[in-house]
C-alpha positions in Angstrom: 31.8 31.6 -51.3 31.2 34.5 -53.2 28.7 36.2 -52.0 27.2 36.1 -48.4 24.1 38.2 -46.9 24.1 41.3 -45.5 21.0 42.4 -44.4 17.1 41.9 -44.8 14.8 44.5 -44.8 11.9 42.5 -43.9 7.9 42.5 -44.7 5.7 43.1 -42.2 2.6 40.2 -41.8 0.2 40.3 -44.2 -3.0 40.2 -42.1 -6.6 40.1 -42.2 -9.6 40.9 -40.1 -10.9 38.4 -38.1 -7.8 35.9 -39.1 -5.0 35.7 -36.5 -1.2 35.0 -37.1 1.1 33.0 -36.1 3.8 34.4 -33.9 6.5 33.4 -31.4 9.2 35.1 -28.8 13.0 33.9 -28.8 13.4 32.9 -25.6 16.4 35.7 -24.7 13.9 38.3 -25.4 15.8 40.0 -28.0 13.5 38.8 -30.9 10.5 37.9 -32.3 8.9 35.6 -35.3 5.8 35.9 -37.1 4.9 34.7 -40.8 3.7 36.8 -44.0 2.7 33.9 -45.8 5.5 33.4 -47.9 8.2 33.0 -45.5 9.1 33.4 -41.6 10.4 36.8 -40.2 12.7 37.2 -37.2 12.6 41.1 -35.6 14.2 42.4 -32.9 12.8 43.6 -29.6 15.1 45.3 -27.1 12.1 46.5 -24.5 12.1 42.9 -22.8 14.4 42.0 -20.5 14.3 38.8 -19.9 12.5 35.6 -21.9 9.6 36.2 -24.0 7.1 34.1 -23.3 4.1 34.9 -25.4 3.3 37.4 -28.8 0.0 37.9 -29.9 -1.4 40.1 -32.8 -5.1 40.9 -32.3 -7.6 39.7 -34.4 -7.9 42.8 -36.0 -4.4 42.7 -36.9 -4.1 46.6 -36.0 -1.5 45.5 -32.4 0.1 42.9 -31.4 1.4 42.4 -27.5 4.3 40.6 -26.1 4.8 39.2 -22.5 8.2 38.1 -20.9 9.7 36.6 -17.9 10.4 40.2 -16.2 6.5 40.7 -15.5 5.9 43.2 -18.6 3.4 43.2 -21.6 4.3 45.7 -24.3 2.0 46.8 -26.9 3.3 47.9 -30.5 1.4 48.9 -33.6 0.6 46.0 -35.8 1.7 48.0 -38.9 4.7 50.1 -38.2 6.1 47.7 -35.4 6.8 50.8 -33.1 6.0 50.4 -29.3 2.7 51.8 -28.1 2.7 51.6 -24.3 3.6 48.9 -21.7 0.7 47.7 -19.7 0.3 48.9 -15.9 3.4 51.0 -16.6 6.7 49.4 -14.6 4.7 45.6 -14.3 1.7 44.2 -15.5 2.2 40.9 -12.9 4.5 41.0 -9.9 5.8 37.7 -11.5 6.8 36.1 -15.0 3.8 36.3 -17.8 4.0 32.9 -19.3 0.2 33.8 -21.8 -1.7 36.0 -23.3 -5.2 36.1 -25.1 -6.9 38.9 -27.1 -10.6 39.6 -26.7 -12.8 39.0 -30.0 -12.6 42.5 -30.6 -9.7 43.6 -30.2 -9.7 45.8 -27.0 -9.1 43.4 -24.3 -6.4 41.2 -23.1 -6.4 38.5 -20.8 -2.7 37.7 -19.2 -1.8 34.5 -17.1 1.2 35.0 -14.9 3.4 33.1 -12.3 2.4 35.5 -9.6 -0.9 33.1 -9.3 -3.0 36.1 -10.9 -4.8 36.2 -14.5 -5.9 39.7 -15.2 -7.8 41.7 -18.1 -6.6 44.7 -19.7 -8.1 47.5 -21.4 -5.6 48.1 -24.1 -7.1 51.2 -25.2 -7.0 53.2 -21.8 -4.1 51.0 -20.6 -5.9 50.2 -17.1 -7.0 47.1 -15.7 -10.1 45.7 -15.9 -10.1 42.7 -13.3 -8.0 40.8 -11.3 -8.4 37.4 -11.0 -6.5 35.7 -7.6 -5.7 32.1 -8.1 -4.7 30.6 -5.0 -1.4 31.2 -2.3 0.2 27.7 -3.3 2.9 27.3 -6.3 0.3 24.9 -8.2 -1.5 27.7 -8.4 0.5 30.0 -11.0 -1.2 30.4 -14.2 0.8 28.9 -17.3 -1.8 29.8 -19.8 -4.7 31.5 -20.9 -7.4 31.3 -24.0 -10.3 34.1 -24.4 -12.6 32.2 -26.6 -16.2 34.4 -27.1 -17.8 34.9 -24.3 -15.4 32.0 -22.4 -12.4 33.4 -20.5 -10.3 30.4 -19.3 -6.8 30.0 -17.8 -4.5 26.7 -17.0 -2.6 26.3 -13.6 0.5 24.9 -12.7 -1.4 22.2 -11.4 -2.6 21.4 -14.8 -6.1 22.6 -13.8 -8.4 24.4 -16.9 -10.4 27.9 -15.0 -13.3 29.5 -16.2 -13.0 33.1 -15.0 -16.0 34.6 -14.1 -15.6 38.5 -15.0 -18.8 39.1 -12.7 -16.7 37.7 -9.4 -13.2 37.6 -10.0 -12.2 35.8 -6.9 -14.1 32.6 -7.5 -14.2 31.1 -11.0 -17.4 29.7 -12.7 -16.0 25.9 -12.9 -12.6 24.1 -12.4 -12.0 21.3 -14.5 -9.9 18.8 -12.2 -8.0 15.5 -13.5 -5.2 14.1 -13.8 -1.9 15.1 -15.6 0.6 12.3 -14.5 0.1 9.0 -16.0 -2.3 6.9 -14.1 -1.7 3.4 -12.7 -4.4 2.6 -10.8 -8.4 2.5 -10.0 -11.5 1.1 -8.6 -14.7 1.8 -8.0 -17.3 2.4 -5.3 -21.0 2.8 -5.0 -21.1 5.7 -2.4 -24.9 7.7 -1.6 -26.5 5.6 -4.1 -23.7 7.1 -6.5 -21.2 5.2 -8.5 -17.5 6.9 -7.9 -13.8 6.0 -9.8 -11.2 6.3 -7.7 -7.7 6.7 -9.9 -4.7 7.5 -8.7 -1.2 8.5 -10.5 2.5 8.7 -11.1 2.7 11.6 -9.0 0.7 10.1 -5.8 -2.7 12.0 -6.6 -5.7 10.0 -5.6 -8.6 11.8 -8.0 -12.9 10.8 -7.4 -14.9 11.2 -10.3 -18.8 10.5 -10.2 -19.3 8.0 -13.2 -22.8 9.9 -14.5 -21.4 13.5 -14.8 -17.5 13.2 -15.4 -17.2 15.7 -12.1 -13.9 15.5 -10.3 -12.0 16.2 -8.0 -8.7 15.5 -5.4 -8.9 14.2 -1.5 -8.5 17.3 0.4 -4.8 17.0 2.5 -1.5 15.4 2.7 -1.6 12.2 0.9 0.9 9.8 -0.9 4.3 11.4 -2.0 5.4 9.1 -5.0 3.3 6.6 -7.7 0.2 4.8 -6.2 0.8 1.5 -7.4 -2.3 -0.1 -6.5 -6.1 0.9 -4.6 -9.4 -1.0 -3.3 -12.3 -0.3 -1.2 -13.1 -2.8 2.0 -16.1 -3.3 3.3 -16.3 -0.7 5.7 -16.1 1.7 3.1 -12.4 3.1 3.6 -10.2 3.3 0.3 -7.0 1.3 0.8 -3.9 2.1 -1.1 -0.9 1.8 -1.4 2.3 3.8 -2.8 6.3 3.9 -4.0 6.1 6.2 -1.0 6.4 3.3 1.5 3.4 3.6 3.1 -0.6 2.0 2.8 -3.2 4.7 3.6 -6.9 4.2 4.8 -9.4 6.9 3.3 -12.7 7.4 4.5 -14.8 7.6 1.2 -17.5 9.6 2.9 -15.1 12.4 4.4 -12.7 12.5 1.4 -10.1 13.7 3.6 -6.3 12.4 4.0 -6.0 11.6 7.6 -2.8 11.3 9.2 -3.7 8.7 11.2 -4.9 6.0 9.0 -1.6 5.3 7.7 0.9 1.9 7.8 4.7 2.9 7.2 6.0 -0.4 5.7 9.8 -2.2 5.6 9.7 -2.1 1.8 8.7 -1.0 -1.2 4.7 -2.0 -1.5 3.5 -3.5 -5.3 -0.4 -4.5 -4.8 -3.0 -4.7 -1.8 -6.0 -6.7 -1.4 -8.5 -7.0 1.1 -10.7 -9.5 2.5 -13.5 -9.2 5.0 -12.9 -8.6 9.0 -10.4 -5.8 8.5 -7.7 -7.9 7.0 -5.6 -6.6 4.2 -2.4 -8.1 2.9 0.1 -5.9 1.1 2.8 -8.0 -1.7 6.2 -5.7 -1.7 9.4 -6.0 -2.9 10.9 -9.4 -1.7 8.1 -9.3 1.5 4.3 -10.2 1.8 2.8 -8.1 4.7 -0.7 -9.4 6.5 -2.3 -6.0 8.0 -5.3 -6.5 10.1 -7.3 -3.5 11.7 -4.8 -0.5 10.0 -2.1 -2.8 11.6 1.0 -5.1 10.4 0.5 -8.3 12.1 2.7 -10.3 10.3 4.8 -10.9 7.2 7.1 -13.3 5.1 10.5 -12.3 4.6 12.0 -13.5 1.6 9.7 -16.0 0.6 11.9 -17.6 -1.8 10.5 -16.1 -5.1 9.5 -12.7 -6.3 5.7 -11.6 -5.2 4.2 -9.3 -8.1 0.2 -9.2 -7.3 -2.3 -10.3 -4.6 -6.2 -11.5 -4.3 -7.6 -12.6 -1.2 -10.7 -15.0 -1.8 -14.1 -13.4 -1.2 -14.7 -16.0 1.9 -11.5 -14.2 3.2 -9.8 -17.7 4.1 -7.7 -17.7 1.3 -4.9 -15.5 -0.3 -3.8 -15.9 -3.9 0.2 -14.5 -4.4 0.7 -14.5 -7.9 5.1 -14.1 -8.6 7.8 -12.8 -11.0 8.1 -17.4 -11.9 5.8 -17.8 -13.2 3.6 -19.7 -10.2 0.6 -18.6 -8.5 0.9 -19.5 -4.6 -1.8 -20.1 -2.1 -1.9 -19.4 1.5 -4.5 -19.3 4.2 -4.8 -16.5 6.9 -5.2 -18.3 10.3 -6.0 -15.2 13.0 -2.9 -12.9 12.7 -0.9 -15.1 10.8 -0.5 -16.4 6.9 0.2 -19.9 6.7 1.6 -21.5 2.7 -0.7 -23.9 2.0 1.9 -25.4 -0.5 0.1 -25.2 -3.1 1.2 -23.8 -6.6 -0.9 -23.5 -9.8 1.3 -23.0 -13.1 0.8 -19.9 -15.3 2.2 -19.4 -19.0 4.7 -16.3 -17.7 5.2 -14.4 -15.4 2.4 -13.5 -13.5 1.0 -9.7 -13.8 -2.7 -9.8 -12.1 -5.0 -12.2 -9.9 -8.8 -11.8 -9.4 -11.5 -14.3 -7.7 -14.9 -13.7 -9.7 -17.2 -12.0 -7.0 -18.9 -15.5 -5.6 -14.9 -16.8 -5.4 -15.8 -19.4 -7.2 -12.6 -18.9 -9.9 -9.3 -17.5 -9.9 -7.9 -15.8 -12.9 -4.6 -15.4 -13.4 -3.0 -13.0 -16.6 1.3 -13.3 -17.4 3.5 -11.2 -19.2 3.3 -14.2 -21.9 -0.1 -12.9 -23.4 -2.3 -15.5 -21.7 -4.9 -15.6 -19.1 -5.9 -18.6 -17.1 -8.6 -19.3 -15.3 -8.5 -22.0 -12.5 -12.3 -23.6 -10.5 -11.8 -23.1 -7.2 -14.4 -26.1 -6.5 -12.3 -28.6 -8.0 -9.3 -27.8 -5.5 -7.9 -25.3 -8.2 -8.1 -27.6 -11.8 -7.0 -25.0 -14.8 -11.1 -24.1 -16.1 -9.8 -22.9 -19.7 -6.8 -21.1 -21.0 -7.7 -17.7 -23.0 -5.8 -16.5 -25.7 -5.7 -12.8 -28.1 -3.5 -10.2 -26.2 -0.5 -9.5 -29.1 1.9 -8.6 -25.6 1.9 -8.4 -22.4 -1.3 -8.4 -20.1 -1.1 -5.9 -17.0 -4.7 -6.0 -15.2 -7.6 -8.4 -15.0 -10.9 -7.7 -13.3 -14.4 -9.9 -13.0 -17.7 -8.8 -13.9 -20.5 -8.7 -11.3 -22.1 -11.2 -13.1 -19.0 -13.7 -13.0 -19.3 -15.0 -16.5 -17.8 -12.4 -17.9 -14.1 -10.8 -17.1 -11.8 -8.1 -18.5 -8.2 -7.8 -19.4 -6.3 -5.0 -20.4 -2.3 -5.4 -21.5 0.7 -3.7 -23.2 -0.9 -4.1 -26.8 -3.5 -1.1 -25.7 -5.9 -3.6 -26.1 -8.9 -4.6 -23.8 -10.5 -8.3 -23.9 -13.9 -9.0 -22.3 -14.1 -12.8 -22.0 -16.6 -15.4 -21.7 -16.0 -17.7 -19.8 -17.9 -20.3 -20.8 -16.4 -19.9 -24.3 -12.6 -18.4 -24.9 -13.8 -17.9 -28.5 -16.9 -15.5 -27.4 -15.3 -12.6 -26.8 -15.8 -8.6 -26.7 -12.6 -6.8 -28.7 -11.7 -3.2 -27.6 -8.7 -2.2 -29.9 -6.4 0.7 -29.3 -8.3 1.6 -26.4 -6.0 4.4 -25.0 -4.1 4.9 -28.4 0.0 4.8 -28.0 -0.4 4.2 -24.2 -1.0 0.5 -22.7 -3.8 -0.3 -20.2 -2.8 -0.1 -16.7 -6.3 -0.9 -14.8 -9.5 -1.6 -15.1 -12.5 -1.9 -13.4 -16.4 -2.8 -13.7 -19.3 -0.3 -12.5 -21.9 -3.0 -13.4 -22.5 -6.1 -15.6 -22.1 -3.9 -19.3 -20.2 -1.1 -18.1 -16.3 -1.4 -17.9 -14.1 1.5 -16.9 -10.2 1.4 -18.2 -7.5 3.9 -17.4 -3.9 4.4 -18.4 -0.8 6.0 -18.7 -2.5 8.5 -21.1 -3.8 9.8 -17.6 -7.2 9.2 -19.0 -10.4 7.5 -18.0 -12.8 5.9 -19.6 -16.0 4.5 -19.6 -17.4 1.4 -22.1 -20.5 0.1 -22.4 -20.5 -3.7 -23.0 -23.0 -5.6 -24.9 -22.7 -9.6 -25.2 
């Protein structure tokens, strides 16, 4: 080639009042990026010694600060690029400083940092302002920040959003709680003349929320250590779940509180729980169906011959519905402390993903992996009712409306279907209901409003109208 660069003898950003730029850190600390409009520079920075984390110019364009792993933020002049002062002198944070967030005008600076502190600046006297203390646990490190008018707001590790309050630093204004794992499970509960979600996720968080204000928050304690795969509320009020971690937990819905007492260690690998009146409970796990009766295992079927996937126990509590990997829905009855196969099987179209009994158990319906739900009388010792049909894949989760002419599927397509069913063909068509993430529960609050979830690690509520 003949020629080659030597050397660029860069422009500095062209900025504007009130108009902020975009900038970014190299993670070895060496160098930083910004734009002038026309193309993107790279600079060198030698104060940092380890990663840059965050640059930002103010919105007066007149500094711009940078924070790095070693627990510094260095201000330089926004027009020469020369280094003004480093905050707090040897350390701003006795940890990394993963965000920062100018004020509006240009004399403040909020910082987030790993030492589980957010604190504000005064850049023009180099002093702090306030300290914010977020907690003694390593969820609570603060990954980001944002100083938006008069709203100062940082992000923990546990994915929780914080709005400082500068009048009492040591207790923030409102936490926004959720989830940030995908979720694969809920149900609901009427609790104080409330209506409550109960989700829980990948990561073995069980979250409340109270269906009216969107207010959340997380069982206080130890809980489940791996996915909850499946939850449901018994008649005494106690919310059963259980987990990949092994176990089944009972949580008192009033107290809120993981108790290490209400839990059942299992053999296997648990995939669905239902519950029926009387304290029973039976678990379906990996090769194994488990009766529990009273917080206890009673009983269970070792290798039943076929692959349980999901469970329903009939309303009367007489009857359990085992739904399998063949296709075949089985029925058994529960006789004191044991489970007796009734030899009966009713046929699905696939394999089977979900089982409900409408509230007055007088149908089961039964949803497959081939895109088809069935609905079988239980009057008539079990006769197929009617065959619906729409899902374009899968369907993962089925659940009855209060008023038992109505139900709700949800499936791989992201679609949700509320059925008549009286008539396949009347039908209520949610489409792309969590967009590029399939439905993994769902659940009714009353007769027209149906709460979905998925692995978006969203919820959300629909109103229904027929």
């Amino acid at each position: 080639m003949p020629y080659e660069i030597k050397k660029v003898f860069a422009s500095l950003p062209q900025v504007e009042r009130g108009v902020s730029k975009i900038i970014g850190g190299d993670p070895k600390g060496n160098n930083f990026l910004y734009t002038n409009g026309k193309c993107v520079i790279l600079r060198n920075i030698d104060d940092h010694s380890r990663f840059v984390n965050c640059v930002r110019f103010s919105p007066d364009g007149n500094r711009f600060a940078t924070a790095s792993a070693d627990g510094q933020i260095y201000i330089y002049d926004g027009k020469t690029g020369e280094k003004v002062c480093a905050l707090g002198g040897s350390k701003a944070h006795d940890g990394g400083i993963y965000a920062i967030s100018w004020s509006p005008d240009s004399t403040n600076l909020l910082s987030a940092s790993g030492d589980k502190t957010s604190k504000i600046w005064d850049v023009n006297v180099n002093s702090v302002v306030s300290v914010f203390p977020m907690g003694s646990t390593v969820l609570d490190q603060q990954l980001g920040c944002l100083w938006q008018k008069d709203h100062l707001l940082s992000v923990s590790l546990s994915g929780y959003i914080n709005y400082l309050d500068r009048n009492n630093p040591s207790k923030p204004l409102r936490v926004i709680k959720g989830h940030s794992k995908s979720i694969q499970c809920l149900t609901v509960h009427k609790n104080g003349g409330k209506s409550y979600i109960y989700s829980g996720s990948h990561d073995g968080h069980i979250n409340y929320w109270d269906s009216e204000t969107g207010e959340n928050d997380s069982f206080a304690g130890k809980g489940h250590t791996n996915q909850v795969s499946r939850m449901t509320v018994d008649e005494s009020g106690q919310l059963i779940s259980c987990s990949m971690d092994d176990t089944v937990r009972y949580t008192n819905l009033a107290l809120r509180d993981y108790s290490g007492q209400g839990v059942v260690k299992l053999d296997v690998q648990p995939k669905c729980i239902a519950v029926g009146p009387g304290g029973y409970a039976v678990v379906v796990c990996i090769g194994q169906i488990v009766l529990l009766k009273d917080q206890r295992k009673c009983f269970s079927i070792d290798s039943p011959g076929y692959e349980p996937e999901v469970v329903a126990v009939h309303p009367g509590g007489d009857t359990v519905a085992v739904g399998g990997a063949d296709g075949n829905v089985r029925l058994y009855s529960i006789l004191g402390t044991t489970l007796k196969d009734e030899d009966k099987l009713l046929e699905a179209k696939g394999p089977v993903t979900d089982v409900a009994y409408s509230h007055d158990g007088a149908f089961l319906a039964v949803c497959d992996a081939s895109k088809v739900v069935t609905v079988f009388s239980v009057a008539d010792g079990y006769s197929e009712n009617n065959v619906f049909y729409g899902h374009h894949a899968k369907i993962v989760c089925l659940a009855w409306s209060p008023d038992n002419e109505h139900f709700a599927s949800g499936g791989m397509d992201m679609m949700v279907y509320v059925w008549t069913l009286s008539d396949p063909e009347t039908r209520v068509k949610i489409q792309d209901a969590h967009r590029l993430h399939h439905v993994s529960s769902l659940a009714w609050l009353d007769e027209h409003t149906l709460v979905t979830t998925s692995h978006d690690a969203s919820v959300k509520e629909w109103t229904i109208t027929y």
